[in-house]
N, C-alpha and C positions, 0 to 999 in steps of 0.2 A: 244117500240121495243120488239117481243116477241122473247125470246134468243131458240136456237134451242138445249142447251144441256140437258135443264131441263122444267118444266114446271112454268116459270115466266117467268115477263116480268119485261124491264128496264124503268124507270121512272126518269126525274131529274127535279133537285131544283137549282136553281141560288138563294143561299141564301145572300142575301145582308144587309150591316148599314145603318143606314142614314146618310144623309152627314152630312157637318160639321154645326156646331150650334152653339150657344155662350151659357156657364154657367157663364160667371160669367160678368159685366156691366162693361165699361169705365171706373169705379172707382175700378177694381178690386171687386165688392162686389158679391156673389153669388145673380143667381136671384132666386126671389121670391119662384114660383113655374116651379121647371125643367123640370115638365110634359108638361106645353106649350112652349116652347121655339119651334121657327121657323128656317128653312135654313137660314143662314145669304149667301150672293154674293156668296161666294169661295164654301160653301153644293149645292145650285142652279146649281154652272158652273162642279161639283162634278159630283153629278145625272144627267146633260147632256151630260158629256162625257161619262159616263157609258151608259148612253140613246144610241147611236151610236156605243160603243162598242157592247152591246147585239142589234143589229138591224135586224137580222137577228133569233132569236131566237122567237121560234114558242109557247110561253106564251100559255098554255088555261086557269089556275089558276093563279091566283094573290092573294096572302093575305099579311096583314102587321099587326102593332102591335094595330094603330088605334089613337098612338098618332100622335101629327102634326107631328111631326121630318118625321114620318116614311111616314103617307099618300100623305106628300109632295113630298118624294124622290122618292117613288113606282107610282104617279103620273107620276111624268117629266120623268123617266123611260117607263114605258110603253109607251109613247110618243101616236099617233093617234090611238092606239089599241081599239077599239070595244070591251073591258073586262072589267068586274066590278070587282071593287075592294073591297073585304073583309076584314072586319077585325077579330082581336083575342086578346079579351084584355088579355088573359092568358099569351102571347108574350109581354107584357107591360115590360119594362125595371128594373133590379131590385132596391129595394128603399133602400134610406136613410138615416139616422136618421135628427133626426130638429140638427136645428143647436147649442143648447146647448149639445147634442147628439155628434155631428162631433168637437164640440170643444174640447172634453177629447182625440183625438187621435192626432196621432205624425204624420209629414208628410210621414215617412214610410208607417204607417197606410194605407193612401190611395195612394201611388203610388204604394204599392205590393200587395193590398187587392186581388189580382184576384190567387196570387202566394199563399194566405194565407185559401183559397175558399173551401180547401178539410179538413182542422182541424175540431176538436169537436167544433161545439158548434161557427163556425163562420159568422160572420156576416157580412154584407155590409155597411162601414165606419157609422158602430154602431146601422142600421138599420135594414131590412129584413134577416132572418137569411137564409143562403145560401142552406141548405140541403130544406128547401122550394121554396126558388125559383126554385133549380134546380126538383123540385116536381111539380112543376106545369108547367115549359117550356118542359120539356120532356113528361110529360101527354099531352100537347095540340100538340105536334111533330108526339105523334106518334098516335093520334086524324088522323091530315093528312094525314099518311101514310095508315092510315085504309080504306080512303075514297079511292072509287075506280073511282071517274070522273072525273079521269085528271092522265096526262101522261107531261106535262112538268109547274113545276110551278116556280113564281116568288115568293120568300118570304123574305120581307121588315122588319127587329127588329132592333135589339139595339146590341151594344159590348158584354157584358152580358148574354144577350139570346145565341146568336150565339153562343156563346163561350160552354156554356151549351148544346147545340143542340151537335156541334163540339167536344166534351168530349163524349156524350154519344152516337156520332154513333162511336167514335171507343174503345168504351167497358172501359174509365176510369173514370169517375165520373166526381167528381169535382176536382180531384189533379192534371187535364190537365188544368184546366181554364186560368192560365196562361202563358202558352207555344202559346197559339192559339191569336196571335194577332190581332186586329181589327182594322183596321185604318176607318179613315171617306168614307163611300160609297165604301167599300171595298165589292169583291164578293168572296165566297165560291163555290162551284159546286160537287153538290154531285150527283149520281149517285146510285139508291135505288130499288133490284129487287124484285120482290114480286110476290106471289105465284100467278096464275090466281082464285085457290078460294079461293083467300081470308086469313087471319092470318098476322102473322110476318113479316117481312124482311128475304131475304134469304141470301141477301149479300149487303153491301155500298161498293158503291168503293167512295173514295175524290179523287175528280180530280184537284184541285185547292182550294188554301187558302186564303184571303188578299189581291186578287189581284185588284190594284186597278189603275185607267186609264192613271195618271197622271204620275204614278212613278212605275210601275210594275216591275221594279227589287228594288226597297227601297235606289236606292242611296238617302242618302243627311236625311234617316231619322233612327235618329238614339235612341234620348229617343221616350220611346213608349208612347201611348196616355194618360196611368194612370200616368204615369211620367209627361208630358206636362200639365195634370188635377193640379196633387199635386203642381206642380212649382206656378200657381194661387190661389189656396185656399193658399199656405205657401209662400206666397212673398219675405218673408227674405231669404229662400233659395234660392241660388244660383249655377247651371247648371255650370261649368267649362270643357273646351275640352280636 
């Protein structure tokens, strides 16, 4: 859309999670490797209801992070669309630590790490240190916004990223990362003008945060996803109403 006050145009992003997925096995044990892990039923029926929600939404761009979580939801999403789908491993979810690493932390540790994200020197439950990730998801953000062959895109990541993304289009860093919730196959929708030749951003608007298809107002949920993560890794702990 080219706006008629100034000399840009409007652009948006349907920036989406992947749905839901299992970390951790039947016996409670984290799995193996959390880079492959696949939609489990509920991620699958996730991304179809979001598939119908955006039905009408005129995709020319599609990218995602390249993991499976992400190619699969950006998949059933896009539904019969004639678009190839890119990937960005710079958008790859942030890491961390082995698990002698995640064993020195408290269950706090990891159900507020995203609350803990803007300190010196913090890391992600004992792995990638945060002022890099957030280096490298905002390098490759605004990578896309640079490119000028597409007017409305789909972009498929992780909690994490997004949250990252969502911190720095509105000017806070990392000390918003956890105000900006993420649930499974939740959408974001931002709105990004930009100059016709080319530079910066001239304005974001957010037009939607989390919203996601099943429960779009959040009744009924109440711990958030890093709370519902810690309550698994720290079984002894117990959730009370």
């Amino acid at each position: 859309m080219r706006l008629p006050f100034d000399n840009s145009i409007r652009r948006r992003i349907y920036l989406m999670r992947h749905g839901d997925v299992a970390y951790f096995d039947a016996q409670g044990q984290r799995v193996a490797d959390s880079r492959l892990v696949v939609l489990t039923d509920k991620g699958r029926n996730e991304a179809l209801a979001m598939r119908d929600l955006m039905e009408s939404a005129a995709f020319d761009r599609a990218i995602c992070s390249g993991l499976p979580r992400t190619v699969e939801t950006a998949g059933i999403v896009l539904g019969g669309r004639t678009l190839s789908l890119e990937t960005m491993p710079e958008l790859e979810e942030i890491r961390g630590g082995t698990p002698a690493q995640r064993a020195t932390l408290a269950p706090y540790d990891h159900a507020y790490a995203m609350f803990l994200a803007g300190g010196p020197g913090a890391t992600y439950a004992a792995g990638e240190a945060l002022e890099a990730f957030h280096a490298r998801v905002t390098g490759a953000f605004e990578a896309i916004l640079r490119h000028r062959g597409w007017t409305t895109l789909l972009l498929v990541a992780h909690g994490g990223v997004n949250r990252a993304i969502l911190s720095h289009i509105v000017g806070s860093g990392r000390q918003a990362y956890g105000a900006f919730e993420q649930d499974t196959c939740c959408l974001n929708v931002i709105d990004v003008d930009m100059p016709v030749e080319g530079g910066a951003a001239v304005r974001v608007v957010l037009r939607a945060v989390n919203v996601t298809a099943e429960a779009p107002a959040k009744v009924g949920h109440t711990l958030t996803t890093m709370e519902r993560l810690a309550l698994k890794a720290f079984p002894h702990v117990q959730a009370t109403a």
